[in-house]
C-alpha positions in Angstrom: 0.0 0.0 0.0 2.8 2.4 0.9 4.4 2.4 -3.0 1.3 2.5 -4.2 0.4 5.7 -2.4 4.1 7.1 -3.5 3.6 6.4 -6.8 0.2 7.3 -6.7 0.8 10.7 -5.1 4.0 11.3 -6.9 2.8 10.8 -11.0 3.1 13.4 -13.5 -0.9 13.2 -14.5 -3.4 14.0 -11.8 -1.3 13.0 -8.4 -3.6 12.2 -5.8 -3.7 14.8 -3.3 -5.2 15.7 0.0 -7.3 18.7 -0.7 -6.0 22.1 0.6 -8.1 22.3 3.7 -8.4 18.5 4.1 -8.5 17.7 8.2 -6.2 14.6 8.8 -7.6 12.5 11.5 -4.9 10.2 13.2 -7.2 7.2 14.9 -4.4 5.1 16.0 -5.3 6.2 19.6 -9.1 6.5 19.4 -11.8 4.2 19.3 -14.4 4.0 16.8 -17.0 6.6 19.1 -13.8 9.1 19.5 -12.9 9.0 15.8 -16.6 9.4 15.0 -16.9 12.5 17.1 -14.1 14.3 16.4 -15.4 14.4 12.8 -18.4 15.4 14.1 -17.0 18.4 15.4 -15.4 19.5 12.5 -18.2 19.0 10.6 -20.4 21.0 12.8 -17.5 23.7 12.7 -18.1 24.4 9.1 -21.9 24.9 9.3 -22.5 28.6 8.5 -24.2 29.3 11.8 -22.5 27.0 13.7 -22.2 27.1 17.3 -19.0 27.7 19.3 -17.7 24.1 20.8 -18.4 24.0 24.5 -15.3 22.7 26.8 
C-alpha cells in the first residue's frame, strides 16, 4: 500500500492529493465513538451558523 500511495501521489498526471483544507484525522489512539466524534466536530464547525464548541 505504501508504494502504491508514492507512486500514486507522486505521477506526473493528476497525483492524488489531500485537498488544501483537508483535516487529517490520526485514529491510532481513538476508538471507533472518539474517531466518529471528532469528525463530528469538525463538521459541525463548518456549518454557516454553527455554534462555538463548549469545553
Amino acid at each position: 500500500m505504501e508504494a502504491r500511495d508514492v507512486r500514486d501521489s507522486t505521477r506526473a498526471v493528476a497525483p492524488l492529493k489531500p485537498a488544501q483544507d483537508a483535516l487529517v484525522l490520526d485514529n491510532s489512539l481513538l476508538s471507533v465513538d472518539e474517531a466518529v466524534e471528532q469528525v463530528l466536530v469538525w463538521w459541525q464547525r463548518l456549518q454557516p451558523f454553527a455554534q462555538p464548541a463548549q469545553g
